[in-house]
N, CA, C and O atoms as a Tripos MOL2 file, in Angstrom:
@<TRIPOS>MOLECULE
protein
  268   267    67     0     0
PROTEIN
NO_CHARGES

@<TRIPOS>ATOM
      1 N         -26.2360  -79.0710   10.1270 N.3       1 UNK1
      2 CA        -27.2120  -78.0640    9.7730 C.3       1 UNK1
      3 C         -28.1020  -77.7330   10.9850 C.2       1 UNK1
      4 O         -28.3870  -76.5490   11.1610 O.2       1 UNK1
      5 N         -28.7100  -78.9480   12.1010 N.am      2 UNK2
      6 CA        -29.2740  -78.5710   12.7330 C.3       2 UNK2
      7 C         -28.9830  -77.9800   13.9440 C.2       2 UNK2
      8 O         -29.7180  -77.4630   14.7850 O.2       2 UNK2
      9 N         -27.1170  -78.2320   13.8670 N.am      3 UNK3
     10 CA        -26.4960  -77.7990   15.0070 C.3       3 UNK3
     11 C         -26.2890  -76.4480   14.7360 C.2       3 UNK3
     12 O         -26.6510  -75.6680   15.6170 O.2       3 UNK3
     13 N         -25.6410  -75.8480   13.4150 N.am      4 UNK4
     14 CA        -26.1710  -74.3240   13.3100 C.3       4 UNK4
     15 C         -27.3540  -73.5910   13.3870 C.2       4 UNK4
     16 O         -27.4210  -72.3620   13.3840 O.2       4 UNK4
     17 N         -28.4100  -74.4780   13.4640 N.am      5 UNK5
     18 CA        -29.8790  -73.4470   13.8000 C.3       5 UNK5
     19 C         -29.6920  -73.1690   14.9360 C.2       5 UNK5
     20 O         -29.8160  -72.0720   15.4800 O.2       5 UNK5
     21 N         -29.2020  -74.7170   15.6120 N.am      6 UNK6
     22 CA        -29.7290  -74.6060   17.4620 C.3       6 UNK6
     23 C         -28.7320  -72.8550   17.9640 C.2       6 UNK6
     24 O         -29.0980  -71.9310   18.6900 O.2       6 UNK6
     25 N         -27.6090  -73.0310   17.2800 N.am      7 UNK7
     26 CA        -26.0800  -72.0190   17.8410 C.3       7 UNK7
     27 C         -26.8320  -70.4960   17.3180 C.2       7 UNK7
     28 O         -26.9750  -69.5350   18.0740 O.2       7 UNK7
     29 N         -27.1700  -70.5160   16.1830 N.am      8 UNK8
     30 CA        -28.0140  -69.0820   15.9110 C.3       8 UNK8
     31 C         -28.6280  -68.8130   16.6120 C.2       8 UNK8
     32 O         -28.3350  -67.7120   17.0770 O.2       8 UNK8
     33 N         -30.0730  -69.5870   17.3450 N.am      9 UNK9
     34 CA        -31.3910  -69.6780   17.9810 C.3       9 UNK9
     35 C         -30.7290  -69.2320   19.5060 C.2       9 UNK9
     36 O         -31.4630  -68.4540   20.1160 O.2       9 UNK9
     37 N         -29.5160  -69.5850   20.1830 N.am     10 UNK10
     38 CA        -29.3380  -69.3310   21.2350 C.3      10 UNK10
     39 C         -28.2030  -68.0570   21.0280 C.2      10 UNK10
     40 O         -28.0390  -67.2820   21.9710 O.2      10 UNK10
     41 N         -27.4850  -67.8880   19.8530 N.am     11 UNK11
     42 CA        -26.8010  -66.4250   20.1400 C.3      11 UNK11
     43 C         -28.1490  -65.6890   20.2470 C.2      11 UNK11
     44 O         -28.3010  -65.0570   21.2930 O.2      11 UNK11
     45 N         -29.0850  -65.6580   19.4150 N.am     12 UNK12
     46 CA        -30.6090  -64.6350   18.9750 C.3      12 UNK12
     47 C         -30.8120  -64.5990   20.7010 C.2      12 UNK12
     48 O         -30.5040  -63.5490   21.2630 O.2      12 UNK12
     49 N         -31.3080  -65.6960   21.4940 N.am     13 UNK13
     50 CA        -31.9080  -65.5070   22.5570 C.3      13 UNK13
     51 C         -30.7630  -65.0170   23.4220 C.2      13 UNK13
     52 O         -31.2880  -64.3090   24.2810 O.2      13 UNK13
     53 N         -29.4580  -65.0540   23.6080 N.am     14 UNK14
     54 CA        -28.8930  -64.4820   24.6850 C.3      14 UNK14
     55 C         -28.7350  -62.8290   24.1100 C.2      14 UNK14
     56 O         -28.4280  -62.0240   24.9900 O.2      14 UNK14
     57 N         -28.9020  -62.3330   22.8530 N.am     15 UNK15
     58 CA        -28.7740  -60.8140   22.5030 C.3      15 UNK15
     59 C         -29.9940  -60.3940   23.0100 C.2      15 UNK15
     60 O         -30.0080  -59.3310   23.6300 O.2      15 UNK15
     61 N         -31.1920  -61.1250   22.8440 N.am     16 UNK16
     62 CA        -32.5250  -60.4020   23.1140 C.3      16 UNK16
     63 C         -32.1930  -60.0850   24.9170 C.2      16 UNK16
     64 O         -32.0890  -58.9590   25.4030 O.2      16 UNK16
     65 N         -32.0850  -61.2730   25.6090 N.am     17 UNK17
     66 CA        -31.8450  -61.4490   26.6760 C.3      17 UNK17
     67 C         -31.0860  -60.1950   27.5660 C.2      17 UNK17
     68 O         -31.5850  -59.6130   28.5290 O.2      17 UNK17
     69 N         -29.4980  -59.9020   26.8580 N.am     18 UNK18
     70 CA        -28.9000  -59.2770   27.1440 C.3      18 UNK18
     71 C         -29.7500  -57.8650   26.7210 C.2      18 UNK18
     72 O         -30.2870  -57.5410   27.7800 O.2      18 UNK18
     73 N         -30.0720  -57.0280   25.8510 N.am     19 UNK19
     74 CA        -30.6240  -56.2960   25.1090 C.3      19 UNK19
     75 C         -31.5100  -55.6000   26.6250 C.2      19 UNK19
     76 O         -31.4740  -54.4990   27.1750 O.2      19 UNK19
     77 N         -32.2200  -56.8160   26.8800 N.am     20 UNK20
     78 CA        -33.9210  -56.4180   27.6520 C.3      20 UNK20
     79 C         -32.9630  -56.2730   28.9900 C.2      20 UNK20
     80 O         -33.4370  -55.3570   29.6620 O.2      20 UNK20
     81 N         -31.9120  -56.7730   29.5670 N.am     21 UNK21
     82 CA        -31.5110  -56.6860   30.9330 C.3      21 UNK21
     83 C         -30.5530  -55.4360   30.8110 C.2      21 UNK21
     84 O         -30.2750  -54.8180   31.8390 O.2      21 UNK21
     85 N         -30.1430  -55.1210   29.8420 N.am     22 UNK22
     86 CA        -29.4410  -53.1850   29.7160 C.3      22 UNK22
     87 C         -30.5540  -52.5500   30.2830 C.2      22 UNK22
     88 O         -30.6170  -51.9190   31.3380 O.2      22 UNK22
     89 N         -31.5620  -52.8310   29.3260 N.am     23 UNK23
     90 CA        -32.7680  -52.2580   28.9600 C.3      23 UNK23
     91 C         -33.4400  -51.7150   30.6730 C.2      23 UNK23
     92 O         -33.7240  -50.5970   31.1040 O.2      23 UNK23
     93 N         -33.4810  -52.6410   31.0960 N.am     24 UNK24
     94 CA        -33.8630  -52.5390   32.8950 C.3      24 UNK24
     95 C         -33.1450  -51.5470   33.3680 C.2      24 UNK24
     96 O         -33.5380  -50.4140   33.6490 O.2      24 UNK24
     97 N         -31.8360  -52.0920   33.4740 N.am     25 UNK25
     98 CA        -30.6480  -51.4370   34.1430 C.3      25 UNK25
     99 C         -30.8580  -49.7920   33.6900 C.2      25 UNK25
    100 O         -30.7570  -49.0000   34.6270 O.2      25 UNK25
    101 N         -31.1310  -49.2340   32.3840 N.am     26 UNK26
    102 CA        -30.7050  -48.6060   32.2490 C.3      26 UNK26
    103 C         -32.2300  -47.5710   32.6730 C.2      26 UNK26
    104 O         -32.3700  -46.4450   33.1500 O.2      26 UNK26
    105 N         -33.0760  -48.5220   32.2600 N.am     27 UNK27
    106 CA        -34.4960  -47.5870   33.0560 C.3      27 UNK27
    107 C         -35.0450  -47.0930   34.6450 C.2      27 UNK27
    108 O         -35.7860  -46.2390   35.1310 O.2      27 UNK27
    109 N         -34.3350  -48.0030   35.0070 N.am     28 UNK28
    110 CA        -34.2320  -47.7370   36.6240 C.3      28 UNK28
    111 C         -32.8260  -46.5400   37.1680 C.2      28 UNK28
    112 O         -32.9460  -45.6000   37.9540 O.2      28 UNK28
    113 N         -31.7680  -46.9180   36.5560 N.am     29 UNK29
    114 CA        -31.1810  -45.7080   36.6820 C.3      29 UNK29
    115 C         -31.6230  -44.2720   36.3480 C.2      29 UNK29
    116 O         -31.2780  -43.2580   36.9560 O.2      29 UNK29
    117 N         -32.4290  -44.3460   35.3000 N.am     30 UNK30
    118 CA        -33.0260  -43.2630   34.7450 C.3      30 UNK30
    119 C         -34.2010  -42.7740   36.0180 C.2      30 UNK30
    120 O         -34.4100  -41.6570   36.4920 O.2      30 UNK30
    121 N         -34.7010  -43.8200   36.2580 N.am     31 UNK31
    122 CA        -35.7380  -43.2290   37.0160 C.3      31 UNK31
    123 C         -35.1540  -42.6470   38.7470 C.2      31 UNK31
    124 O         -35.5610  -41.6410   39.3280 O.2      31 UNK31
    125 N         -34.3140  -43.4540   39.1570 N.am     32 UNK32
    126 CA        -33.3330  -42.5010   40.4030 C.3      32 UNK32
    127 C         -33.2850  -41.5440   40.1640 C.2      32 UNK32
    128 O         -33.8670  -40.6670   40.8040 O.2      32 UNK32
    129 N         -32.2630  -41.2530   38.7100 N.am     33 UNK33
    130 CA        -31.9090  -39.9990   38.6310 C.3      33 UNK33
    131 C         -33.2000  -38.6910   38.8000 C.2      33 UNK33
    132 O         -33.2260  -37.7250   39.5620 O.2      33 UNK33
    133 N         -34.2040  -39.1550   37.7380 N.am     34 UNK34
    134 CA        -34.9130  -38.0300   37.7990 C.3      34 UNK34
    135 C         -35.9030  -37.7670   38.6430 C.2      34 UNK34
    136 O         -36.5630  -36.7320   38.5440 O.2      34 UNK34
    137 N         -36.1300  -38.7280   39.6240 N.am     35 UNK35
    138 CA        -36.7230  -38.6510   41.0140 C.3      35 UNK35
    139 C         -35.6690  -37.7280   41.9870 C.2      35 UNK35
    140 O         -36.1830  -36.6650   42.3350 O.2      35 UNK35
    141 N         -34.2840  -37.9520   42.4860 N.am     36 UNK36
    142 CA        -33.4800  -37.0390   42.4070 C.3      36 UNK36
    143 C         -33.4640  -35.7990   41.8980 C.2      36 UNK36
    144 O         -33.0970  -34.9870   42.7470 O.2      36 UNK36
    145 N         -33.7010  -35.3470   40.9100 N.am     37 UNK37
    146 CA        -33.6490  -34.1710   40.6080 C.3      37 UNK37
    147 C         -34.6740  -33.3410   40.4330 C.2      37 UNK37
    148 O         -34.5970  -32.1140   40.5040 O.2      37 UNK37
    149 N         -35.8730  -34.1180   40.1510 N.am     38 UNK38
    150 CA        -37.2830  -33.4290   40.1270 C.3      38 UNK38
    151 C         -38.4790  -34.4780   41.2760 C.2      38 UNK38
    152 O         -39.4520  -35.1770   40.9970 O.2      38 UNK38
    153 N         -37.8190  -34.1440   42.5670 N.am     39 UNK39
    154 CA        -38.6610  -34.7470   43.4140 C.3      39 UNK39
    155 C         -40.1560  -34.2360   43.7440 C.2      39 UNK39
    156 O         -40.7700  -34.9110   44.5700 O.2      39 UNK39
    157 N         -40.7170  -33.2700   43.2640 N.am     40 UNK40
    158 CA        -42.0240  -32.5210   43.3300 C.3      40 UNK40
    159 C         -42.6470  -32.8560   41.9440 C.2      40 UNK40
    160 O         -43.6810  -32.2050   41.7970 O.2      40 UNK40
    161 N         -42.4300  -33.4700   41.1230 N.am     41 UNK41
    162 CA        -42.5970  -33.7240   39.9840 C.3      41 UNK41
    163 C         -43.9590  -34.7300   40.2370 C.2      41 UNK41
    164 O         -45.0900  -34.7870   39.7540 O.2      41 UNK41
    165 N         -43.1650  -35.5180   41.3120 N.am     42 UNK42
    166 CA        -44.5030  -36.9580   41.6440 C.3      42 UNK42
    167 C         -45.4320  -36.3730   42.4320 C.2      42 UNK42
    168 O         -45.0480  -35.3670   43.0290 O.2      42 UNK42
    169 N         -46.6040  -36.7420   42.6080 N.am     43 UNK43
    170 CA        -47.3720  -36.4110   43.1530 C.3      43 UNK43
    171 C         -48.3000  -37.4750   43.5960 C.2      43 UNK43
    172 O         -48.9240  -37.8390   42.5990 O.2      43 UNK43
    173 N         -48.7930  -38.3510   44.9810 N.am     44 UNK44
    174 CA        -49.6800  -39.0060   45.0750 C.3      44 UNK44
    175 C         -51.1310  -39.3730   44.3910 C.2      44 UNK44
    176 O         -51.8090  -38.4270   43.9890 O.2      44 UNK44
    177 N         -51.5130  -40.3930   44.2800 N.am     45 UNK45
    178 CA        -52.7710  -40.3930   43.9280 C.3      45 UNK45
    179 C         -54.1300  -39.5630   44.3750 C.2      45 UNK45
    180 O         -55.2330  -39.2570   43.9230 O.2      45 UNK45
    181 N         -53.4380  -39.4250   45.3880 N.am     46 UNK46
    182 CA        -54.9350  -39.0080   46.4600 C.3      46 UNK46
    183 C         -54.8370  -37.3800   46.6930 C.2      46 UNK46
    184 O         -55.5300  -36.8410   47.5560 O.2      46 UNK46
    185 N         -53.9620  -36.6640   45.8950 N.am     47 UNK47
    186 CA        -53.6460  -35.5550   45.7230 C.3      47 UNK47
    187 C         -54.1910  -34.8220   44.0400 C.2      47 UNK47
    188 O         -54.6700  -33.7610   43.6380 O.2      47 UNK47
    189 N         -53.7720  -36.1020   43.4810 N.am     48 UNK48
    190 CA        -54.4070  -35.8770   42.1230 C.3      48 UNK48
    191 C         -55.6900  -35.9310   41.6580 C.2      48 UNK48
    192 O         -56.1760  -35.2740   40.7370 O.2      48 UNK48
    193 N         -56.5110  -37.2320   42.7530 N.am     49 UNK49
    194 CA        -57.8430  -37.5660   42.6510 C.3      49 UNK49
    195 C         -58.6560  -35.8310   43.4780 C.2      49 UNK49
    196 O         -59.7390  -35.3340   43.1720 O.2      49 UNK49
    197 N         -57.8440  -35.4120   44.3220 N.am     50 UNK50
    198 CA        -58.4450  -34.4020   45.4100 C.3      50 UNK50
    199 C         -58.3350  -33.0290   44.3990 C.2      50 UNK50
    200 O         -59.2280  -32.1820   44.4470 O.2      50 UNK50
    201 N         -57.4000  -32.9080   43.6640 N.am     51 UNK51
    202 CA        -57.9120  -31.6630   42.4780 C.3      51 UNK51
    203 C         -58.7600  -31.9490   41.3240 C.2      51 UNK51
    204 O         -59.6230  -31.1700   40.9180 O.2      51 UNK51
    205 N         -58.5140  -33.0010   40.8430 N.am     52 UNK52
    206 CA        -59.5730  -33.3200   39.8440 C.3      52 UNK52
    207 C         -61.1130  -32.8650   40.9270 C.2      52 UNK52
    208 O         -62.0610  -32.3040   40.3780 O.2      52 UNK52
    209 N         -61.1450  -33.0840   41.9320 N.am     53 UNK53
    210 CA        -62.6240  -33.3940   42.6160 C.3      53 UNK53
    211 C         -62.9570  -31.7950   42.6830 C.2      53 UNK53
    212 O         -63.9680  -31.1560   42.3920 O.2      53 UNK53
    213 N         -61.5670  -31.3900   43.2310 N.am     54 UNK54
    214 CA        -61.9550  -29.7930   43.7140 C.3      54 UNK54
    215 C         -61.9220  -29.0660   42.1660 C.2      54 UNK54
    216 O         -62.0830  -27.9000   42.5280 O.2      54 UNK54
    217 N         -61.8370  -29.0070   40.9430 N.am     55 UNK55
    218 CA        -62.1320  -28.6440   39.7410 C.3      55 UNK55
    219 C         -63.6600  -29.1090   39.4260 C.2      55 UNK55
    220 O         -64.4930  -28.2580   39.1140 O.2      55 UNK55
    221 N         -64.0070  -30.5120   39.5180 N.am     56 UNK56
    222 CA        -65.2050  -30.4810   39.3380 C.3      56 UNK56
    223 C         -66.3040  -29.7070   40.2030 C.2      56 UNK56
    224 O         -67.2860  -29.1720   39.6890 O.2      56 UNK56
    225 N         -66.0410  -29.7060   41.5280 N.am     57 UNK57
    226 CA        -66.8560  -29.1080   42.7890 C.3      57 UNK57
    227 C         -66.3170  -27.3530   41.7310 C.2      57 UNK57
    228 O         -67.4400  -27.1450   41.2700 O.2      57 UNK57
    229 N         -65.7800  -26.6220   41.3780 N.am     58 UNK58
    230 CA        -65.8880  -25.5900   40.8410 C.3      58 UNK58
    231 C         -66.5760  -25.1060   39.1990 C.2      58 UNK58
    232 O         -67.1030  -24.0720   38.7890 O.2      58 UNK58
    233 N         -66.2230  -26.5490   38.5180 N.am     59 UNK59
    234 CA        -67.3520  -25.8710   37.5660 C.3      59 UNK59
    235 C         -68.5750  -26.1160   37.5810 C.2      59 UNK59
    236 O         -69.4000  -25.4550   36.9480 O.2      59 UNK59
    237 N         -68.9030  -27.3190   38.4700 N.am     60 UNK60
    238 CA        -70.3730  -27.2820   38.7590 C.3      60 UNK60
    239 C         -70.8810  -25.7950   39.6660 C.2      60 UNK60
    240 O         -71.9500  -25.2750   39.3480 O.2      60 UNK60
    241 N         -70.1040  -25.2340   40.7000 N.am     61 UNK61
    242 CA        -70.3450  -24.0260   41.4200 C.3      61 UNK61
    243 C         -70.5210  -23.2280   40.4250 C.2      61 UNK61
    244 O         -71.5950  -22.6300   40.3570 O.2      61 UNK61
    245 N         -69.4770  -23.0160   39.3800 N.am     62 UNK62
    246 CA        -69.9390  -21.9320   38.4400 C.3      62 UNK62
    247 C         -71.0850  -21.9560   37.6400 C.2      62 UNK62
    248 O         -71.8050  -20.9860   37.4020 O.2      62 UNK62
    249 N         -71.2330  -23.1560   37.2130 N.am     63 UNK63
    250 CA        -72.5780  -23.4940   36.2900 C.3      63 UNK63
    251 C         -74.0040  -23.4690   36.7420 C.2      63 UNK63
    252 O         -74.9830  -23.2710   36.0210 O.2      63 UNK63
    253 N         -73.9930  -23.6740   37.9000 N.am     64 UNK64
    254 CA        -74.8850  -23.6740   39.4410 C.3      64 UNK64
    255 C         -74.8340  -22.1170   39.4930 C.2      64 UNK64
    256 O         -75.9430  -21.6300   39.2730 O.2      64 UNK64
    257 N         -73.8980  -21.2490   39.7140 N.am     65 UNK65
    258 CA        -73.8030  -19.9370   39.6980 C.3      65 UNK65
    259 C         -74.5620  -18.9570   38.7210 C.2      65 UNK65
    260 O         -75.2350  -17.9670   39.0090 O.2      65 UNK65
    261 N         -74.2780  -19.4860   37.5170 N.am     66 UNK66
    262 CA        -74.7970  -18.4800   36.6040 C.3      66 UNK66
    263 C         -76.5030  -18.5870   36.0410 C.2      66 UNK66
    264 O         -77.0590  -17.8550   35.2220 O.2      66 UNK66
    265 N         -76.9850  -19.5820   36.6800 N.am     67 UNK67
    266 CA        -78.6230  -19.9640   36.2840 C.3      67 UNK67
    267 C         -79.3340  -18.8460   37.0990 C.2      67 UNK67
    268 O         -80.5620  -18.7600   37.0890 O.2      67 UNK67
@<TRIPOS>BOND
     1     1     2 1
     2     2     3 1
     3     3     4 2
     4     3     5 am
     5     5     6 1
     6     6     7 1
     7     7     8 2
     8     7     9 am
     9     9    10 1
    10    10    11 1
    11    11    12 2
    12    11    13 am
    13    13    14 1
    14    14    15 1
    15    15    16 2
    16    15    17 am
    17    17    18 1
    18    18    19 1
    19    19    20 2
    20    19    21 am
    21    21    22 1
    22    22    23 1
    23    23    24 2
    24    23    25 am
    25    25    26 1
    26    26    27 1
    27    27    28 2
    28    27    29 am
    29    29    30 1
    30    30    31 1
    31    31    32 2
    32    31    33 am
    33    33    34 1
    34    34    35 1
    35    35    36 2
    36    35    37 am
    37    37    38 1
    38    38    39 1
    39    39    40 2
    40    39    41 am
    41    41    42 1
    42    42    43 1
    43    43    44 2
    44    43    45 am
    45    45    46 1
    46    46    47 1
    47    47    48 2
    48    47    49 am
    49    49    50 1
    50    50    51 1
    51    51    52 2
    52    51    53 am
    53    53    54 1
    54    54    55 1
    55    55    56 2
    56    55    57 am
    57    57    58 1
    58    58    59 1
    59    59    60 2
    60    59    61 am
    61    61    62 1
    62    62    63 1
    63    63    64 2
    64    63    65 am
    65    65    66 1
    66    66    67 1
    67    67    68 2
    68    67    69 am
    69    69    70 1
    70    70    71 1
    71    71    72 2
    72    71    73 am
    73    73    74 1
    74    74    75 1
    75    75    76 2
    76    75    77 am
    77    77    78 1
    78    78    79 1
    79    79    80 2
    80    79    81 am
    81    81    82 1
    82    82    83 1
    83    83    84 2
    84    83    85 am
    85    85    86 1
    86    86    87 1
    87    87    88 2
    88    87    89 am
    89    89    90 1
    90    90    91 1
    91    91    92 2
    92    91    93 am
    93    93    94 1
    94    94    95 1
    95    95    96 2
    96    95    97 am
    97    97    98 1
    98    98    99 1
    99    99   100 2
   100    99   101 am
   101   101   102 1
   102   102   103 1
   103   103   104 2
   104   103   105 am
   105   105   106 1
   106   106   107 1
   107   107   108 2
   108   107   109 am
   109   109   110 1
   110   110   111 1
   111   111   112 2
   112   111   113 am
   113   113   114 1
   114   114   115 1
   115   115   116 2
   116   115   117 am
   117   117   118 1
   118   118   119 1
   119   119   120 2
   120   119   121 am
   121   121   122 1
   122   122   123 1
   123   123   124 2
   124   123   125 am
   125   125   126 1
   126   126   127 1
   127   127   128 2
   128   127   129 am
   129   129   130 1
   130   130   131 1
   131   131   132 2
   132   131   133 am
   133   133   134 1
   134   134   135 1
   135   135   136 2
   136   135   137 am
   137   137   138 1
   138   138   139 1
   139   139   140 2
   140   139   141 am
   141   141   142 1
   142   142   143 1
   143   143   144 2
   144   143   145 am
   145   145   146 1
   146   146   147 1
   147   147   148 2
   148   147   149 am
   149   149   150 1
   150   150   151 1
   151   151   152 2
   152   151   153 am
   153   153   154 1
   154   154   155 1
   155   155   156 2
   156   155   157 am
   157   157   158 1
   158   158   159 1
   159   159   160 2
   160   159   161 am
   161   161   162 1
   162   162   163 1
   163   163   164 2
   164   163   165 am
   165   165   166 1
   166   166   167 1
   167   167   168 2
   168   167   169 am
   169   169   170 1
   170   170   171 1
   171   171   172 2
   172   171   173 am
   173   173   174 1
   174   174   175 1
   175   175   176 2
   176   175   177 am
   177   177   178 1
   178   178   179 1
   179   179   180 2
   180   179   181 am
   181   181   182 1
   182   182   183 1
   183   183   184 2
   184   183   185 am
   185   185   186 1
   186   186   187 1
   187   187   188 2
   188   187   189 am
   189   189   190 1
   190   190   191 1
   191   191   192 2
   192   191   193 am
   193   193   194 1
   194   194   195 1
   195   195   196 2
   196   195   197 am
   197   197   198 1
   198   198   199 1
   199   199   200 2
   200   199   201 am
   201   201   202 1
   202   202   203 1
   203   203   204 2
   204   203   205 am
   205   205   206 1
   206   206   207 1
   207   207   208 2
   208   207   209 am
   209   209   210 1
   210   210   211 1
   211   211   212 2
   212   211   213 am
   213   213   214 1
   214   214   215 1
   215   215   216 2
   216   215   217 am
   217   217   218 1
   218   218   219 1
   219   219   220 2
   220   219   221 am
   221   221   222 1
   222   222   223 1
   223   223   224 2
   224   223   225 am
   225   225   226 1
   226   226   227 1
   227   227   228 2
   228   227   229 am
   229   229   230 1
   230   230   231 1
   231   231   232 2
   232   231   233 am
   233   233   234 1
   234   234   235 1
   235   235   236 2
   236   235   237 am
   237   237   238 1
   238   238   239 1
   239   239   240 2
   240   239   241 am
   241   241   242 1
   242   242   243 1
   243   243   244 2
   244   243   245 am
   245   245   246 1
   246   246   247 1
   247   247   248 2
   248   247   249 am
   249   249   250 1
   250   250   251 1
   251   251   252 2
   252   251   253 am
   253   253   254 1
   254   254   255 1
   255   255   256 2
   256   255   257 am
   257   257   258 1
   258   258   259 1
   259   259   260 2
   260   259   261 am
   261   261   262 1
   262   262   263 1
   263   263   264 2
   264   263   265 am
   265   265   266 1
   266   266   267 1
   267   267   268 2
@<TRIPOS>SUBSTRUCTURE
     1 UNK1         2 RESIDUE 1 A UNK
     2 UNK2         6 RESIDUE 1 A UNK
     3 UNK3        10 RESIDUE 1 A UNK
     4 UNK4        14 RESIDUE 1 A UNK
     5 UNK5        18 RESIDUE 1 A UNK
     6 UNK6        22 RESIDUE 1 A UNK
     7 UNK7        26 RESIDUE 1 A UNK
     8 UNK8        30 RESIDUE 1 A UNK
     9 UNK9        34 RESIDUE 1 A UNK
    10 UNK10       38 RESIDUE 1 A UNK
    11 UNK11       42 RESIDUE 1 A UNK
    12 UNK12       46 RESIDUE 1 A UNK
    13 UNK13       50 RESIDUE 1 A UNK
    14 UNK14       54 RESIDUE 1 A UNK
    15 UNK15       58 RESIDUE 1 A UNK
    16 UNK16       62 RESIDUE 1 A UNK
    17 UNK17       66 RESIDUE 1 A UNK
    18 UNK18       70 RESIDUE 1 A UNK
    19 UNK19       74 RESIDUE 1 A UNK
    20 UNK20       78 RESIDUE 1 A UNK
    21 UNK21       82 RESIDUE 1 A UNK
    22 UNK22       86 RESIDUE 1 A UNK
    23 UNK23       90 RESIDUE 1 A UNK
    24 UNK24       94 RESIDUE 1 A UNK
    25 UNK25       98 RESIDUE 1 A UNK
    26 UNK26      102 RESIDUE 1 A UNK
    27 UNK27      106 RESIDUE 1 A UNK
    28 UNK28      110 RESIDUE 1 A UNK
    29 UNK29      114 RESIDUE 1 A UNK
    30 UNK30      118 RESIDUE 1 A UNK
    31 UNK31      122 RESIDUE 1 A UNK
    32 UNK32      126 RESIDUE 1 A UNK
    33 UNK33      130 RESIDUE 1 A UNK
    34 UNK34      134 RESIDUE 1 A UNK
    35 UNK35      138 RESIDUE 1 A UNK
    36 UNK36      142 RESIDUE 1 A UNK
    37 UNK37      146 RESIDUE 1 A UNK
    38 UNK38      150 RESIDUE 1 A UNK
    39 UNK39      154 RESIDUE 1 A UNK
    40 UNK40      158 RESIDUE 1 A UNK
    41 UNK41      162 RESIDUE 1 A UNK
    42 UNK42      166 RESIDUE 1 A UNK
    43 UNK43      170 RESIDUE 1 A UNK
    44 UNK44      174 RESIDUE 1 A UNK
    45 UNK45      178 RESIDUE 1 A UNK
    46 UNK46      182 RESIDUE 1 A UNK
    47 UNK47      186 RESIDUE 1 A UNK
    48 UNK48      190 RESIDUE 1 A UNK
    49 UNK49      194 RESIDUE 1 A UNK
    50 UNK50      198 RESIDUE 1 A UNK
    51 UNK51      202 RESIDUE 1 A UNK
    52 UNK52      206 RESIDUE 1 A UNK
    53 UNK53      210 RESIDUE 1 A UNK
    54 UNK54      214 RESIDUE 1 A UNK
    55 UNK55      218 RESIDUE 1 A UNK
    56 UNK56      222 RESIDUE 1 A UNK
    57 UNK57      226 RESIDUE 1 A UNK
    58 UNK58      230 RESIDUE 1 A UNK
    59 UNK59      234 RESIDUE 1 A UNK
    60 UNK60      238 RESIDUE 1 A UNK
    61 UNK61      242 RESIDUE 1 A UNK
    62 UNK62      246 RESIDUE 1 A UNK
    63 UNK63      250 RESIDUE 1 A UNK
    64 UNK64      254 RESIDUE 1 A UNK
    65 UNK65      258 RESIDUE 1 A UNK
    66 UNK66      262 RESIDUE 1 A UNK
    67 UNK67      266 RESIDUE 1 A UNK
């Protein structure tokens, strides 16, 4: 009896196992691909932080503007 828990307990852990290492495989391929195909898609941090800044520097100009 306790030798069938142990044999369940380790098919369970090598499916999870196997499951999560597709799981990788198959997310990293994914992410090649669509870096590949939509390479303008990414955009740096310091590109994203620099429009957020230049949006704020404009609605404060406008709000500043209309008083």
């Amino acid at each position: 009896m306790i030798n069938q828990g142990l044999a369940i307990m380790a098919v369970g852990m090598l499916v999870v196992f196997a499951f999560l290492a597709a799981m990788v495989v198959v997310m990293r391929l994914m992410s090649v691909t669509v870096l590949k195909f939509f390479p303008e898609a990414i955009k740096p941090a310091s590109a994203v932080q620099n429009s957020e800044l230049e949006l704020a520097i404009a609605i404060a100009a406008a709000h500043m503007g209309g008083k």
